[in-house]
C-alpha positions in Angstrom: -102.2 46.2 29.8 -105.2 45.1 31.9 -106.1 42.8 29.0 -102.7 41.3 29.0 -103.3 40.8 32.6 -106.4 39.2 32.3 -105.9 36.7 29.8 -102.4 36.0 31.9 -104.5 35.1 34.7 -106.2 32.4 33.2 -103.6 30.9 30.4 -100.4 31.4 32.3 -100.6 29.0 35.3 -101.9 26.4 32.6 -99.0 26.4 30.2 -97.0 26.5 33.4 -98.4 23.1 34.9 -98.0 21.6 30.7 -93.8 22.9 31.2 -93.7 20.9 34.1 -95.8 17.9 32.7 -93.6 18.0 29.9 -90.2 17.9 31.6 -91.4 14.9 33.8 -92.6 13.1 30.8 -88.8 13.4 29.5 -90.3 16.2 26.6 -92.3 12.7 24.7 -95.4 14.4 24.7 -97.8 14.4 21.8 -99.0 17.4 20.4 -102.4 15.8 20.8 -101.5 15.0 24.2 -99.8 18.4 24.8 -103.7 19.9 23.2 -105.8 18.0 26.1 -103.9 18.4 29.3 -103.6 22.3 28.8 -107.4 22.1 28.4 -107.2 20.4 31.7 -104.8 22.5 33.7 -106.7 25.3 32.1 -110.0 24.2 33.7 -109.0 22.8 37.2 -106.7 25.1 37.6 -109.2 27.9 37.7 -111.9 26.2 39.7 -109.5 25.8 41.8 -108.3 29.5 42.3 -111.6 30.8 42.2 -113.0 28.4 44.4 -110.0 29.9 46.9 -111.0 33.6 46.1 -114.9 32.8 46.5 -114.2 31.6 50.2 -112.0 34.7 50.9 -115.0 37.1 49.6 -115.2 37.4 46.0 -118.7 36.2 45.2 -118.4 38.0 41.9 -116.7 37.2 38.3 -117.1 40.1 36.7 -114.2 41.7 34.7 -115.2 45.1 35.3 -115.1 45.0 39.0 -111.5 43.1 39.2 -108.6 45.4 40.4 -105.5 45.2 39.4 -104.5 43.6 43.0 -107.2 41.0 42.6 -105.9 40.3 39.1 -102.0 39.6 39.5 -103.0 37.5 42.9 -105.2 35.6 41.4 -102.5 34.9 38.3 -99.7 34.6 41.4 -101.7 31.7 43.2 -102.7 30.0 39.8 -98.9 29.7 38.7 -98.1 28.4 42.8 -101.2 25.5 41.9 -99.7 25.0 38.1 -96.0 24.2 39.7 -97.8 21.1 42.5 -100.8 20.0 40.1 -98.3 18.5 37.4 -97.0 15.6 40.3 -100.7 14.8 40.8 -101.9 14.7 37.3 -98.4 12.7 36.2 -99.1 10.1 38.8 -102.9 9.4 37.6 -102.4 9.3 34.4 -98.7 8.7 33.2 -97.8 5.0 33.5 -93.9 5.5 33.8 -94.4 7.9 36.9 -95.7 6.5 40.3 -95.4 6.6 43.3 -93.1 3.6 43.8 -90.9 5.5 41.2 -90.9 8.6 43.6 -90.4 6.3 46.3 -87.8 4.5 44.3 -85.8 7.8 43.8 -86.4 9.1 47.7 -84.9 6.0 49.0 -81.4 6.2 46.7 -81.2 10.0 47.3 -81.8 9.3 51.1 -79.2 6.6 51.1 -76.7 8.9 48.7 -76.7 11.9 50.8 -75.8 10.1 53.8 -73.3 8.5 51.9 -71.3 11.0 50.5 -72.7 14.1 52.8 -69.4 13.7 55.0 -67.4 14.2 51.8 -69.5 17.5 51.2 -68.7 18.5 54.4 -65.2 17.4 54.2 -64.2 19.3 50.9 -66.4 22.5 52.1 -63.7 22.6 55.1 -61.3 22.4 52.5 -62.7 25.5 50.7 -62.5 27.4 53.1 -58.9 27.2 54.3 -57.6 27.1 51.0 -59.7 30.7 50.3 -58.1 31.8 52.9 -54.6 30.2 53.3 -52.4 32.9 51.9 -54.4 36.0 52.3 -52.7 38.4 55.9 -56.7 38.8 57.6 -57.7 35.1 57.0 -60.6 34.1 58.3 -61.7 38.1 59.2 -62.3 38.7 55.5 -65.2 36.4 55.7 -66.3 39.2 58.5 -64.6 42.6 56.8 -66.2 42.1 53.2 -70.0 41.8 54.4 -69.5 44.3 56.8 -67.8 47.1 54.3 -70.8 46.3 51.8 -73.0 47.2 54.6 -71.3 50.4 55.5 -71.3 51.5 51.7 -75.0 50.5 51.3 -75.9 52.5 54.4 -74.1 55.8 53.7 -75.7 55.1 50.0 -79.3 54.3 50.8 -79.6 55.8 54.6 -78.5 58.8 53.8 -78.1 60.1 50.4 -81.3 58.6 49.1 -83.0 58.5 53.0 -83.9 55.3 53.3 -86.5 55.4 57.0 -85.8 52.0 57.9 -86.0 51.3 61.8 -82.5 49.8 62.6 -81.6 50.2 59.3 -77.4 49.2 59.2 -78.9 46.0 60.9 -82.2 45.9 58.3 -79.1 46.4 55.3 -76.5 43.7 56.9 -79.3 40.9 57.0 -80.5 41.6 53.2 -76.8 41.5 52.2 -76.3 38.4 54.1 -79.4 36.2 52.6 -78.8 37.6 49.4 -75.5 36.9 49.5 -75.6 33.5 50.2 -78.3 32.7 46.9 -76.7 34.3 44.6 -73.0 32.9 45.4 -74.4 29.1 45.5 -76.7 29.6 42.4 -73.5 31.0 40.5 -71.6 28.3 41.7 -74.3 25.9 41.0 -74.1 26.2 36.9 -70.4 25.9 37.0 -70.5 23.2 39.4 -69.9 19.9 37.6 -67.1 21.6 35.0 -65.1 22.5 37.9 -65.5 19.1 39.6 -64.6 17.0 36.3 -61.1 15.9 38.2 -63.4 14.0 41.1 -66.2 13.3 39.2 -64.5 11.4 36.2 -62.6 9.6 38.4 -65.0 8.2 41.3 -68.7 8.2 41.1 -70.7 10.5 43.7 -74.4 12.1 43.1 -73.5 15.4 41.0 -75.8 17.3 43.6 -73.0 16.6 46.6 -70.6 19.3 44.7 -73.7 21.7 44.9 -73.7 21.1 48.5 -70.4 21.4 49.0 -70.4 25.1 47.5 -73.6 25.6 49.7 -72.4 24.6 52.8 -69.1 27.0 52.1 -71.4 30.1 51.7 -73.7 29.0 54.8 -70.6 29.0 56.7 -70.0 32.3 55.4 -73.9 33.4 56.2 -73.7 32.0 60.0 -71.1 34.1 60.7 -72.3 37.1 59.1 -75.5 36.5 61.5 -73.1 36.2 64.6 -72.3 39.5 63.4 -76.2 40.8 63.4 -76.7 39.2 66.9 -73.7 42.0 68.3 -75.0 44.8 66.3 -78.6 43.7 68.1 -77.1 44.0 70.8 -75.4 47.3 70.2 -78.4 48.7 68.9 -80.6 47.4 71.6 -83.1 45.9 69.2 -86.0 44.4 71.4 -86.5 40.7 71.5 -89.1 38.4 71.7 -90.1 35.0 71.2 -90.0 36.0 67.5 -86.7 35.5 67.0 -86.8 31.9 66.6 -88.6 32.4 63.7 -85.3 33.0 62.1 -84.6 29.1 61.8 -87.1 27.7 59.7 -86.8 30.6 57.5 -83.1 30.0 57.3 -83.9 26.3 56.5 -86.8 27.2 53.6 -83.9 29.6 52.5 -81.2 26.7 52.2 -83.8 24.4 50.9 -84.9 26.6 48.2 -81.7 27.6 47.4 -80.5 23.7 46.9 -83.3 23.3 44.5 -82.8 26.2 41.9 -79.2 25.1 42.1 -79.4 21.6 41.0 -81.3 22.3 38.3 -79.2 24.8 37.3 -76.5 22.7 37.7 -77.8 20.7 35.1 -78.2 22.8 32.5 -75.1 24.5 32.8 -73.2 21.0 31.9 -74.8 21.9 28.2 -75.6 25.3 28.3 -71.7 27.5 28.3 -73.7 30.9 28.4 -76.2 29.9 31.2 -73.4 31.8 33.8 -74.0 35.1 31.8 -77.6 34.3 31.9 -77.4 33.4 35.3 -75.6 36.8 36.4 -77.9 39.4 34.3 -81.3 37.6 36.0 -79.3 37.5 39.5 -78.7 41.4 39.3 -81.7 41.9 38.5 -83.5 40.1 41.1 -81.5 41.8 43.4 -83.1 44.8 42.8 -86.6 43.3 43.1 -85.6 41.7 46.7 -85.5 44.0 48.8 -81.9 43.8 49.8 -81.4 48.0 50.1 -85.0 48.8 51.0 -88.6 47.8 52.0 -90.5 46.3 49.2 -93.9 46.8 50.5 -93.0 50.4 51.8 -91.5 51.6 48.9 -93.2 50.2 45.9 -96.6 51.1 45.5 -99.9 49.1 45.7 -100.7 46.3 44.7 -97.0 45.3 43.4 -95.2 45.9 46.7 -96.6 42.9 48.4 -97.5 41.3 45.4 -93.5 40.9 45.0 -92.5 40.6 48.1 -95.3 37.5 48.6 -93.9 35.8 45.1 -90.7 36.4 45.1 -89.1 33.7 47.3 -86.0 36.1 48.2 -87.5 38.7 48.8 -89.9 37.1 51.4 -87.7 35.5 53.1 -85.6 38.8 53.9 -89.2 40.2 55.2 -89.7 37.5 56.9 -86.2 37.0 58.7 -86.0 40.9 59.6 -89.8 40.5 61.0 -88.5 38.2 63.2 -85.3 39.6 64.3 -86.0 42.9 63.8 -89.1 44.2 64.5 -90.6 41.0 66.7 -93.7 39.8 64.6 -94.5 37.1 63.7 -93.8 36.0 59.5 -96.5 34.2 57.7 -96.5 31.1 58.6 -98.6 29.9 55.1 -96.3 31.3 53.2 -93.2 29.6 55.0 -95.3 26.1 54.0 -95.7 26.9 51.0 -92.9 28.0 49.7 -91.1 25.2 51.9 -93.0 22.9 50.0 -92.2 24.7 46.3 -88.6 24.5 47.6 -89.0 20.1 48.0 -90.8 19.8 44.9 -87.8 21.8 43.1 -85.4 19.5 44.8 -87.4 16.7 43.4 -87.6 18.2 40.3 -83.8 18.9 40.2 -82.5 15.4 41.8 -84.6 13.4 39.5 -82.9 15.4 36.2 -79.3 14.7 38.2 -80.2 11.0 38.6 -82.1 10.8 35.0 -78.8 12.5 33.0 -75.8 12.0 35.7 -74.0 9.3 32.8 -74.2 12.2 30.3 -72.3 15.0 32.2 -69.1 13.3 32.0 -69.3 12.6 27.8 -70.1 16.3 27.8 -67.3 17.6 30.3 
């Protein structure tokens, strides 16, 4: 296992960065080509994240003294450098990418999305009352199904399985909520263009705008659950403090990272018909691995606890918005960058696949 590990932490975050290199390079790489820039990414990429250890403390290489910790975070920020280094690289040495190209592309989906943003807007409204329109509770289901999740989740966890959780029905509700709101619009995300073939072979629009549609229908959904938190604060008497505006850019790295896994889900679920079922297993799964029912870094033992709740995105933005509602401290503020800037690069990744293969999805549809 620890030889697995160790061999991970070197190769992995290298054949990650060549994926990425790849898929910007339209898959037209060499396998000469392919042979050298894993040799690259293979040797910067580990200067780099030992250069990062060696000014945190580790003045040593030596396998025999590595923990387990030390190993998985070393593999952890080599895969974070393997997803940014591939722009670089690609823009000093691939002649069809540059920076006028990524300017090119910034500019359309700038003037795009405030094109057709009041349509997203528009048919999100429409979502909603239609969801609602014949049911006797309306708009209080929106409210009641959260809620009764959290109720079930508290008798389960808080008491038959004793979760310790300070303010836990609170600590639940928010977990439910975030969660909740990725896995709806990443479910919705792969079906997203099939289900707007009436629109979309009819008028043209960026395919993305449908993804934001959905997501702007389950932040609806989210905002309200939070009104909800804000009363139970207050019946609870959960102190306050400054904090507790740490909840919006958290919120925002949320929706941001949430927008970028969709649309490129989005795309390959025009040409993949099993990516839902894929999409569901992984989903239930990583719901497990967030953090939704319970503390990650209480409950699973060291090093993975806050190994996972650092590297899984979900799950650290649930630590990070109950920190900051909860329990008044303040969330890492390095990790918010970072994974705010993972979550552009995704939306770069997945807006350029929309704008690259956009006259494809309707042959395929």
């Amino acid at each position: 296992m620890l030889l697995l590990i160790s061999i991970s932490m070197f190769i992995l975050p290298a054949v990650f960065s060549l994926v990425i290199h790849n898929y910007l390079r339209h898959g037209e790489m060499s396998g000469r080509r392919k042979a050298v820039f894993l040799l690259v990414y293979l040797v910067v990429t580990n200067i780099i994240t030992f250069s990062v250890s060696y000014i945190r403390g580790v003045k040593g290489f030596r396998f025999s003294d590595m923990t387990l910790s030390y190993r998985l975070k070393y593999m952890s920020l080599g895969i974070v450098l393997g997803f940014v280094m591939p722009f670089i690289v690609c823009l000093l040495t691939e002649d069809i990418i540059t920076i006028g190209g990524f300017i090119r592309y910034g500019k359309r989906f700038y003037r795009d999305l405030k094109k057709y943003l009041p349509y997203a807007i528009w048919s999100a409204k429409a979502d909603l009352g239609a969801e609602v329109a014949n049911s006797y509770l309306n708009w209080l289901w929106w409210l009641i199904e959260p809620f009764c999740m959290m109720l079930i989740y508290t008798v389960i966890f808080g008491y038959v399985f004793r979760a310790s959780e300070q303010f836990f029905p609170i600590f639940i509700f928010t977990g439910i909520t975030m969660w909740s709101f990725f896995s709806r619009s990443i479910n919705g995300s792969v079906d997203a263009v099939r289900h707007g073939k009436d629109i979309i072979t009819k008028v043209y629009m960026p395919k993305y705008i449908l993804l934001l549609s959905k997501m702007f229908v389950n932040c609806f959904k989210m905002l309200i659950s939070f009104g909800v938190i804000a009363l139970m604060m207050i019946v609870f008497r959960v102190p306050v403090s400054w904090n507790i505006l740490w909840f919006i850019p958290v919120l925002m790295v949320h929706f941001l990272f949430t927008f970028g896994v969709g649309s490129i889900m989005m795309h390959y679920g025009v040409f993949v018909n099993d990516l839902g079922y894929i999409a569901g297993i992984v989903l239930q799964m990583m719901m497990y691995l967030s953090g939704v029912f319970y503390s990650i870094s209480k409950r699973i033992p060291e090093p993975f606890g806050d190994i996972i709740e650092s590297f899984n995105p979900v799950a650290f933005f649930m630590s990070s918005m109950r920190n900051a509602i909860l329990y008044s401290t303040t969330p890492e503020m390095l990790l918010i960058a970072v994974w705010g800037l993972i979550s552009l690069i995704l939306i770069a990744l997945g807006v350029f696949t929309i704008y690259s293969n956009e006259n494809s999805y309707v042959k395929v549809i």
